[in-house]
KOLMARMI-303030 format. One record per residue (C-alpha): x, y, z; residue number from 1. Coordinates in steps of 0.25 Angstrom, whole numbers. Layout:
       x       y       z    nr
       X       Y       Z   NUM
...
This chain:
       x       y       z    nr
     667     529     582     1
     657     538     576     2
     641     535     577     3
     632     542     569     4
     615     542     570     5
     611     544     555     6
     599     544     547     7
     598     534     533     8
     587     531     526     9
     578     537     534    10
     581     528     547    11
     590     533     559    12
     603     525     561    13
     615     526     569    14
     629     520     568    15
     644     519     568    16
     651     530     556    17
     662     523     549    18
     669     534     538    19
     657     537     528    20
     648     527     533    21
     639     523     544    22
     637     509     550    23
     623     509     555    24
     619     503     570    25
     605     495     568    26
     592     503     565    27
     588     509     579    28
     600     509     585    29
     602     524     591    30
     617     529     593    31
     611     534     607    32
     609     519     610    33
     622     516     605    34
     628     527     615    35
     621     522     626    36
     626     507     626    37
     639     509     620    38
     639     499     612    39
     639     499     595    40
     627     490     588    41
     631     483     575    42
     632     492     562    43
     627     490     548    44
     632     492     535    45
     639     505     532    46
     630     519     528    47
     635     531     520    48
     637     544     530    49
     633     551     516    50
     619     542     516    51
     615     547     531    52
     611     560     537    53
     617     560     552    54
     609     562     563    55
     613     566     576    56
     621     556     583    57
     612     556     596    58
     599     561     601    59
     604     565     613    60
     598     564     625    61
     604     579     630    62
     612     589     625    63
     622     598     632    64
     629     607     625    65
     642     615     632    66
     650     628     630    67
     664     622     632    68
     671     631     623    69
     676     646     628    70
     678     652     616    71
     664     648     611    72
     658     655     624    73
     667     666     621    74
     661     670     606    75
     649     666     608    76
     646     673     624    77
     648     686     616    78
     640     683     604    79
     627     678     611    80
     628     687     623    81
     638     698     620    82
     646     693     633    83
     662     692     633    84
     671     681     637    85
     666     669     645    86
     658     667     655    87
     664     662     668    88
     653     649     670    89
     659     646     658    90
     671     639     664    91
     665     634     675    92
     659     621     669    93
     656     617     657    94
     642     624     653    95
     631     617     645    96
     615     618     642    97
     606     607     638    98
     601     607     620    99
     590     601     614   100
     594     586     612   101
     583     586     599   102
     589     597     592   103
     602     589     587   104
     603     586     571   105
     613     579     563   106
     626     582     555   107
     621     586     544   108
     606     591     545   109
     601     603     543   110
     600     616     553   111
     588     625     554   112
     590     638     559   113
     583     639     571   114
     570     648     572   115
     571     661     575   116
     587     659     573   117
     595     671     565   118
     609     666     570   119
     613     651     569   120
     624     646     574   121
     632     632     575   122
     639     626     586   123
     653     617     586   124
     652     608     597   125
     656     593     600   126
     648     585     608   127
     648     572     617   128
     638     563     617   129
     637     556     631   130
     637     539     630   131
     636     536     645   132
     627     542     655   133
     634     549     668   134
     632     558     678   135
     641     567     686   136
     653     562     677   137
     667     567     681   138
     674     571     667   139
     682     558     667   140
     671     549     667   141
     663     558     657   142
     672     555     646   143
     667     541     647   144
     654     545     646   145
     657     551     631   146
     652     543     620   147
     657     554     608   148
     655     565     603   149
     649     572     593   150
     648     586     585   151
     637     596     589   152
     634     608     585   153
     624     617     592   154
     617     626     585   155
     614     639     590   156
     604     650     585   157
     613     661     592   158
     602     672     592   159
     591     664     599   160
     602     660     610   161
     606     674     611   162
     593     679     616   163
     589     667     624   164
     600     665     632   165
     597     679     637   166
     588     671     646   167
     600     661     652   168
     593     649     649   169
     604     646     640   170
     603     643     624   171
     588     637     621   172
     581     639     605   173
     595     645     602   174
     600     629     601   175
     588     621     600   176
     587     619     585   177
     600     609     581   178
     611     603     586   179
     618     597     578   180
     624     583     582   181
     634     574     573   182
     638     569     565   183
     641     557     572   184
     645     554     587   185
     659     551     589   186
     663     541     600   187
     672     548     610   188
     684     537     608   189
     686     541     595   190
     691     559     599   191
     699     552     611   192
     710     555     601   193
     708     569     600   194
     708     571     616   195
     718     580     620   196
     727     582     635   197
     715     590     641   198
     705     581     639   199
     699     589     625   200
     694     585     612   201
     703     591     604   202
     693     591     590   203
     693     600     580   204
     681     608     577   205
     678     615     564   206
     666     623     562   207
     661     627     546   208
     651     636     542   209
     647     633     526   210
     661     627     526   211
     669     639     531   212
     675     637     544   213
     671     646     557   214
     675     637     568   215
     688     628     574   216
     691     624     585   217
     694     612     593   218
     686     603     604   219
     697     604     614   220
     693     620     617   221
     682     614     624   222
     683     621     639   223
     678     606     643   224
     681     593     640   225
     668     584     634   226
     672     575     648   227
     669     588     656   228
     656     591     649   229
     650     577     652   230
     656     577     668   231
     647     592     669   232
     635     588     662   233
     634     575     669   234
     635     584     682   235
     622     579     691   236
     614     572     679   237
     616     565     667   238
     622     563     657   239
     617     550     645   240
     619     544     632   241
     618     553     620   242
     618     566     628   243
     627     577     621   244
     635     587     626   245
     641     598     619   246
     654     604     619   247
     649     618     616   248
     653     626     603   249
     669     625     602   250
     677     640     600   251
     684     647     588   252
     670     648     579   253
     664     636     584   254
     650     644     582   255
     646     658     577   256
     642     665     588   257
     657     662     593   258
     661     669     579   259
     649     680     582   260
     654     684     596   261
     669     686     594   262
     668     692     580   263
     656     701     586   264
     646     699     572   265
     640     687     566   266
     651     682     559   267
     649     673     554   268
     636     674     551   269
     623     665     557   270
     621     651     550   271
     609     651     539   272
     601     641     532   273
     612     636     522   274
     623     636     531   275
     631     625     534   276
     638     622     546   277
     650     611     548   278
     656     606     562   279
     667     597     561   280
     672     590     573   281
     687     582     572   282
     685     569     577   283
     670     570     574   284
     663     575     560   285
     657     585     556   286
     643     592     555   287
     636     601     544   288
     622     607     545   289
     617     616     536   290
     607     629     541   291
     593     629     536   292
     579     638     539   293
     574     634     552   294
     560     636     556   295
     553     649     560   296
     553     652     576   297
     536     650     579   298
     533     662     587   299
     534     661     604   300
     531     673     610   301
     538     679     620   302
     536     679     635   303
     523     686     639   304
     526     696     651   305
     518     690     664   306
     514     694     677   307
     522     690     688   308
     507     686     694   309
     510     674     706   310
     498     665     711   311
């Protein structure tokens, strides 16, 4: 089943996808809700997909966004911080850092550049959206906690990261602009069949620049499975309805600054207002956002130099 949140006629609805057309839940209802108890209200008469703008599927509660593939943290180690290879921690459980929930926009909307930004990138990711609270889940019983999935891609301006992560706080303005969420949520019964011996989401992934390809690669690269990533990131707290967790950007071009650090040079080059970027997800959909202007950085200054004075 797939369950879209949708703008028409200037009222907010969600509901049930059905080819080209959405079946509507009553006014008010919130797909979150729907999450939450499990259960599907009554739908109304069939809309046009054509006639609605998607919005994203959840406002979610949290965000946690992982680094599951290796060969992303390859290119992508080398073009932020000129380091080889992978880190070590790397394999030792599946890392993640908090995003901003707010930042999330739809399939389709538009992307500003974010200020003060001179290399845009996107990110290919999958992600799960969490139907059932749970704490201190084994990977068994994560699976269960699973509603579905969606695509997400994080965008990334690479040279504010770059500088700020010199601090070791991890990324901060670098990914705070948009995230894009959609363009539906996908129940997790309906990619069971694309499950493979290991446990994997064998998915295709496809990434499209202005309709030229510069990604491929598939789900099942993950160093994790999405079970796994629950099980950690409900280790000593919690995890709720609507949270969403991120698989991390996948390998062989699933971002620029993978390209940018194996092939030594911008190539290809940052996105710009006019740019167009599709992710298609197999079993899923596909996104497209186009770059425009963003706002001008408003001027903080730098850390004024204080005495190390104590009382």
């Amino acid at each position: 089943m797939r369950l879209a949140t949708y703008q028409h006629r200037g009222l907010r609805r969600s509901g049930v996808v059905e080819g080209d057309s959405v079946l509507p839940f009553p006014e008010g209802t919130e797909l979150l809700d729907v999450i939450r108890t499990g259960s599907l209200p009554g739908t109304g008469t069939a809309v046009p997909l054509a006639g609605v703008r998607l919005l994203p599927p959840v406002e979610p509660p949290s965000v946690r966004d992982f680094v599951t593939f290796e060969e992303h943290v390859e290119g992508v180690r080398r073009s932020v911080s000129g380091a080889a290879g992978v880190p070590d921690a790397w394999y030792d459980a599946p890392t993640f850092y908090f995003t901003s929930p707010h930042a999330m926009v739809g399939a389709h909307d538009d992307v500003p550049v974010p200020p003060g930004c001179r290399a845009l990138d996107f990110e290919l990711e999958v992600a799960a959206v969490i139907g059932r609270e749970g704490r201190d889940l084994s990977p068994e019983r994560a699976r269960e906690h699973i509603f579905g999935y969606t695509i997400f891609n994080d965008w990334s301006a690479r040279d504010l990261q770059s500088r700020e992560m010199q601090v070791g706080l991890g990324p901060c303005k670098g990914k705070d602009t948009a995230a894009t969420l959609g363009p539906w949520l996908v129940t997790a019964d309906e990619l069971e069949p694309y499950r493979d011996a290991d446990g994997f989401l064998r998915l295709a992934l496809t990434a499209e620049v202005n309709g030229v390809e510069v990604g491929r690669d598939l789900l099942s690269n993950m160093g994790w499975p999405f079970e796994e990533l629950v099980a950690y990131a409900s280790r000593g707290t919690w995890v709720r309805p609507g949270d969403v967790l991120g698989s991390g950007t996948c390998g062989n071009g699933g971002c620029l600054a993978e390209l940018w650090g194996l092939r030594g040079r911008q190539d290809p080059p940052p996105l710009k207002p006019g740019d167009t970027v599709t992710l298609t997800v197999e079993g899923i959909g596909a996104v497209s956002n186009t770059i425009v202007p963003g706002a001008e950085p408003l001027p903080v200054p730098p850390a004024r130099k204080r005495p190390r004075t104590r009382p």
